[in-house]
C-alpha positions in Angstrom: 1.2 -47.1 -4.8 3.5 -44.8 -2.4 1.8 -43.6 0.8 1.9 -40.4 0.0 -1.7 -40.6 -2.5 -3.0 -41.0 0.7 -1.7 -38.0 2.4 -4.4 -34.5 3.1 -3.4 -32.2 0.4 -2.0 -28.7 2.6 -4.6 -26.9 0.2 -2.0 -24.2 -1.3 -3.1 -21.9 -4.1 -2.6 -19.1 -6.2 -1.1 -16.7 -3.0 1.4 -20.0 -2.6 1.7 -19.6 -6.4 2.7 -16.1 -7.2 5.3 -16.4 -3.6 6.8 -19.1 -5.4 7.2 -16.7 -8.6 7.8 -14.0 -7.5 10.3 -15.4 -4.9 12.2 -16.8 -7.5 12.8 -13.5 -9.4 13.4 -11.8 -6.1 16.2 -14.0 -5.7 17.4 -14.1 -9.1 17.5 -10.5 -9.7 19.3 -10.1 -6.8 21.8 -12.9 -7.5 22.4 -11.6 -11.1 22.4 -7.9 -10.0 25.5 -8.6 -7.4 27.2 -10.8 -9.5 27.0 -8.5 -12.1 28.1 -5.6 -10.0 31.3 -7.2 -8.4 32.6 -8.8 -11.6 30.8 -6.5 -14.3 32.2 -3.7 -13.5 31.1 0.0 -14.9 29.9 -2.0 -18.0 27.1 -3.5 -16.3 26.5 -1.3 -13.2 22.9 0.0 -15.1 21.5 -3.5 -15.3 22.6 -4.7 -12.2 21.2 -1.3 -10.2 17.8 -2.8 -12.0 17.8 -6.3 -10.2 18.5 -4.5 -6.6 15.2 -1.5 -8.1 13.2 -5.2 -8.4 14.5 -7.5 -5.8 13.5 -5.4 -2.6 9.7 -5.0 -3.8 9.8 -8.2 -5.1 10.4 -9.2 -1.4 8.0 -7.3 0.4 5.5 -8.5 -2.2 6.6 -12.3 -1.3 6.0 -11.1 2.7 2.1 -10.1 1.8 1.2 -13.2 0.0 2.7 -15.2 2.7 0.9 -13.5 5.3 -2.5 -13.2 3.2 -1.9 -17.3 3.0 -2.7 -17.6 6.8 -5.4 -18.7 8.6 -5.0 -15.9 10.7 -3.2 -13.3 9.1 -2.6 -10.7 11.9 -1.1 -14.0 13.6 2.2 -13.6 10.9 4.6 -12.3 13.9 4.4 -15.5 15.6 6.1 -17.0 12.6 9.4 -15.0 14.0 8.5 -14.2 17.6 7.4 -16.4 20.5 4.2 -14.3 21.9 4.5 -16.0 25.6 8.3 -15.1 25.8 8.9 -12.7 23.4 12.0 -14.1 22.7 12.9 -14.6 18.4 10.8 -17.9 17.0 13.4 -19.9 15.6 13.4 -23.8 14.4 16.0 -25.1 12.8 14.0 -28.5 11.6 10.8 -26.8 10.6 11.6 -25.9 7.1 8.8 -23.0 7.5 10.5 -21.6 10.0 14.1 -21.4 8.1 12.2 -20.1 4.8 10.9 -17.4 7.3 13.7 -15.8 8.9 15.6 -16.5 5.4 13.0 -14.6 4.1 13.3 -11.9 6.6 17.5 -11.8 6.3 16.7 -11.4 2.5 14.8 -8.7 2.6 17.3 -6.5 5.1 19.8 -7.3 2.2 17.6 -5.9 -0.6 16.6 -2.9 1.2 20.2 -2.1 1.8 20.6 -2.6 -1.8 17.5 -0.9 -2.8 18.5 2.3 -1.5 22.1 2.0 -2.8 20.6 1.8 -6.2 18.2 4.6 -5.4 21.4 6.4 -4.4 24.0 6.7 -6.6 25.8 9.3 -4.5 26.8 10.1 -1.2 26.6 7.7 2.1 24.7 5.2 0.4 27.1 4.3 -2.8 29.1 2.6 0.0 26.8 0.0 0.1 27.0 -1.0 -3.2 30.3 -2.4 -5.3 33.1 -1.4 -5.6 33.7 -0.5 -2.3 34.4 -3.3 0.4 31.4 -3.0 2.3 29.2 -3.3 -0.9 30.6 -6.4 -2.1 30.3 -8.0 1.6 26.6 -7.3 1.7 25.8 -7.9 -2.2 27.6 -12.0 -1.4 25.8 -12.0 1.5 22.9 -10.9 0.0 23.4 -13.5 -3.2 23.4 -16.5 -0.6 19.7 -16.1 0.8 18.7 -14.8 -2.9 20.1 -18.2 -4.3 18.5 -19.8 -0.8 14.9 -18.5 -1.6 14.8 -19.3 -5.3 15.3 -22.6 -4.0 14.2 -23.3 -0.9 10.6 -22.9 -2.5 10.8 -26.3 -4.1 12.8 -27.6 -0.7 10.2 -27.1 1.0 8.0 -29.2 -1.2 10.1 -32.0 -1.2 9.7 -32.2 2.2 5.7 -31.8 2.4 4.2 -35.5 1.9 2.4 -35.1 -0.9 2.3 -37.2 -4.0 5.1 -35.7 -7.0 6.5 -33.4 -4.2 8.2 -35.6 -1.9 8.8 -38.3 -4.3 11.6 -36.6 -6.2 14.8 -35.1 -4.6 15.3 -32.7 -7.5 12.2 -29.3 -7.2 14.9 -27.4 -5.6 17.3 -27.8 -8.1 14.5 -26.8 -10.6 12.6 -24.1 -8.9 16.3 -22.7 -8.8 17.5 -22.8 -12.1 13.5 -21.8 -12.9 14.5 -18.9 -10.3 17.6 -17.8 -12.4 16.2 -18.0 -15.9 13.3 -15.8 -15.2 15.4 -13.3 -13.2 17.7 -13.2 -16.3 14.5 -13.0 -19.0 13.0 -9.5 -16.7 16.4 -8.0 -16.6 16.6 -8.6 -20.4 13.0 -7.0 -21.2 14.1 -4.0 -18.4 17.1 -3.3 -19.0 15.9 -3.2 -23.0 17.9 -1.3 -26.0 19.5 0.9 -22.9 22.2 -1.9 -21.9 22.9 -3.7 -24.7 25.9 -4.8 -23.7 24.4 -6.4 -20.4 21.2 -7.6 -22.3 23.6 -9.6 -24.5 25.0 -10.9 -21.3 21.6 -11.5 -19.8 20.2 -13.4 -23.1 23.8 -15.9 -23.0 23.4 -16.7 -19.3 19.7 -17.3 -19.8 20.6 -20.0 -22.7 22.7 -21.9 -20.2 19.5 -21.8 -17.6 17.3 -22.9 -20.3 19.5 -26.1 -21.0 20.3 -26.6 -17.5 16.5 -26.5 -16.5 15.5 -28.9 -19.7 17.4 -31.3 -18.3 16.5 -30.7 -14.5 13.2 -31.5 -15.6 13.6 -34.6 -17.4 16.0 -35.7 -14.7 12.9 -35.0 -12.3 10.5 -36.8 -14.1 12.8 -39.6 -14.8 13.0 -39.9 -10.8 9.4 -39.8 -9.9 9.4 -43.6 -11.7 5.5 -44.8 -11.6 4.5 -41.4 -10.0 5.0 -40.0 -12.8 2.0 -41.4 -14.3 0.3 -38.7 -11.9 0.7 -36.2 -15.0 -0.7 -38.4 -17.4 -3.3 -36.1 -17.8 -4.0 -31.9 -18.5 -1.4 -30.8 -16.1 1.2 -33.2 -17.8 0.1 -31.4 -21.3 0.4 -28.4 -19.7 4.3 -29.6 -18.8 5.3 -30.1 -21.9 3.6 -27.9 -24.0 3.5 -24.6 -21.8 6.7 -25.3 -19.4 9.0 -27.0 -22.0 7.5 -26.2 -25.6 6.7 -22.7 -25.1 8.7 -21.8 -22.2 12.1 -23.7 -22.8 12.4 -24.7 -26.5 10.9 -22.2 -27.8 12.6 -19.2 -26.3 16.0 -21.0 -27.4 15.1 -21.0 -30.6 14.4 -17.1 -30.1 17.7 -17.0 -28.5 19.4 -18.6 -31.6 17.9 -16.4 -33.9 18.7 -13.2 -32.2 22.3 -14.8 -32.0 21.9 -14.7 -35.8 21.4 -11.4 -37.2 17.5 -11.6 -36.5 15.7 -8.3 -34.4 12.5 -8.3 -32.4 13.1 -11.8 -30.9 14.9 -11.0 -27.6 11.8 -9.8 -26.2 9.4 -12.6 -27.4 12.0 -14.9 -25.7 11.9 -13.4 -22.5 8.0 -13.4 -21.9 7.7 -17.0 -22.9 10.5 -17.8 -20.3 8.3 -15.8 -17.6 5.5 -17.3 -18.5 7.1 -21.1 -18.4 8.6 -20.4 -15.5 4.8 -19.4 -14.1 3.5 -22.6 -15.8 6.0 -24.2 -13.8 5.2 -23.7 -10.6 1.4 -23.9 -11.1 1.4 -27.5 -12.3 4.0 -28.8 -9.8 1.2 -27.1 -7.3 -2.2 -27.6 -8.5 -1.6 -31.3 -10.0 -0.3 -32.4 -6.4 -3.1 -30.5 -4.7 -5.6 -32.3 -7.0 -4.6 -35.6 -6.3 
C-alpha cells in the first residue's frame, strides 16, 4: 500500500473548497474575458467586460477564504512579508508561497481590469483592448488566471496525501474544470443579451467538457490500486454528480440546443457549475477521510 495512507491528513474543508471554486472561475473568467477581448473584437466586447465585472471579486473573495483558513488569521501578511525584516516573503520551493504572491499578482491584474470594465470611457478604456497597453496587461493577466485555475490541483499533487500525490494529472483537471465553469457563468450572465458570444461560450465549453472527461479517466487510470480509495460514496458521487450530471449530461444539453431545442443552454450551464463543485469536494473530502 503507498506510504502516503499513512500520512496526517492537512484537515482542509469547505473554506479550502469554495478557494478552489471560486479560484477556478476567477481565473477562467479572466482568461476567457481577455481572450475574448483581443481576438473577439466589438462582437464580443459585452461578454468579455462580464468576466473582468466577475474575476476581480472573485479574487478578493478567494483572498478571505484563504485567510479565514488560518490558524491565525490576522497572521495572513506573513504569507507575503517577513515580520523580523520586513523585507517581501518569497519561496520559490514552497508551493504555498508561489500560489500566494500568484494570487496577489492576479488580483492587481483584475483590479486593473475591473475598473476598465467599469470604465468604458476616458483614462481607463486604455487599459482594456484594443489599445496596446490593454492587451499587455489582459496576456499578462491571462497567465496567472490560467496559473490559479491550476495551481489549485498543483498544489495537491504535491501534498502527501493518498489520491493527491499519487497522480500527476489534478492540475490538468482542476484547469480544464477551471475553464469549463468560467465558460458555463459567462453563458448564464451574459444570457439572451450576447447571443452571439453565448454561442461562442456554449462551443468552447463542449471542447472543456470532452477534454475534462478524458482528464478524468486518464486520472483515474493513473492512480492504479489507489483508485480503489473511491470505491465507495465519494466514487458514486464521481461519476454520478461530476461525470453524469456535470459532464454527460450538460453535452447532451449542448447537443440539443445545437439542434433547434430552447431552454437547454441554461440547464447546461448549472449542471457544469455544479460538477465542477462536486469536483473539487470529492478530490478534497475523500483524501481527507482516508
Amino acid at each position: 500500500m503507498p506510504s502516503t495512507f499513512y500520512s496526517s491528513p492537512p484537515h482542509w474543508q469547505w473554506l479550502i473548497i469554495l478557494y478552489f471554486f471560486i479560484g477556478g472561475l476567477a481565473g477562467g473568467c479572466y482568461f476567457l474575458a481577455a481572450a475574448m477581448d483581443v481576438f473577439g473584437g466589438r462582437r464580443h466586447r459585452a461578454a468579455a467586460r462580464l468576466g473582468y465585472l466577475v474575476a476581480f471579486p472573485a479574487v478578493v473573495i478567494c483572498g478571505a477564504l484563504l485567510t479565514l483558513d488560518l490558524d491565525r488569521p490576522e497572521r495572513f501578511w506573513h504569507m507575503l512579508v517577513q515580520s523580523a525584516t520586513w523585507r517581501p516573503m518569497f519561496k520559490a520551493y514552497s508551493p504555498m508561497s508561489v500560489g500566494s504572491w500568484a494570487l496577489l499578482v492576479f488580483g492587481g491584474f483584475t483590479l486593473l481590469s475591473f475598473l476598465a470594465a467599469r470604465r468604458e470611457t476616458g483614462r481607463w478604456a486604455a487599459l482594456r483592448p484594443p489599445g496596446a497597453l490593454g492587451v499587455v496587461i489582459s496576456v499578462l493577466g491571462s497567465f496567472f488566471g490560467a496559473f490559479l485555475a491550476g495551481y489549485t490541483g498543483v498544489l495537491l499533487s504535491v501534498t502527501n496525501r493518498p489520491i493527491w500525490s499519487d497522480t500527476s494529472l489534478l492540475g490538468l483537471v482542476f484547469l480544464v474544470s477551471g475553464a469549463s465553469t468560467s465558460a458555463a457563468l459567462l453563458m448564464l450572465l451574459a444570457g439572451e443579451q450576447s447571443v452571439a458570444s453565448t454561442r461562442a461560450l456554449a462551443r468552447f465549453d463542449r471542447w472543456m467538457l470532452v477534454l475534462e472527461l478524458v482528464a478524468l479517466v486518464a486520472l483515474v487510470a493513473s492512480l492504479g490500486v489507489v483508485a480503489q480509495a473511491w470505491l465507495n460514496v465519494w466514487g458514486g458521487l464521481l461519476v454520478l454528480g461530476v461525470v453524469g450530471a456535470g459532464i454527460l449530461l450538460p453535452l447532451v444539453l449542448h447537443i440539443r440546443v445545437r439542434e433547434g431545442a430552447t431552454g437547454h443552454g441554461s440547464a447546461a450551464a448549472l449542471l457544469v457549475l455544479l460538477g465542477g463543485f462536486l469536483l473539487r469536494v470529492v478530490v478534497i473530502l475523500s483524501a481527507e477521510g482516508i
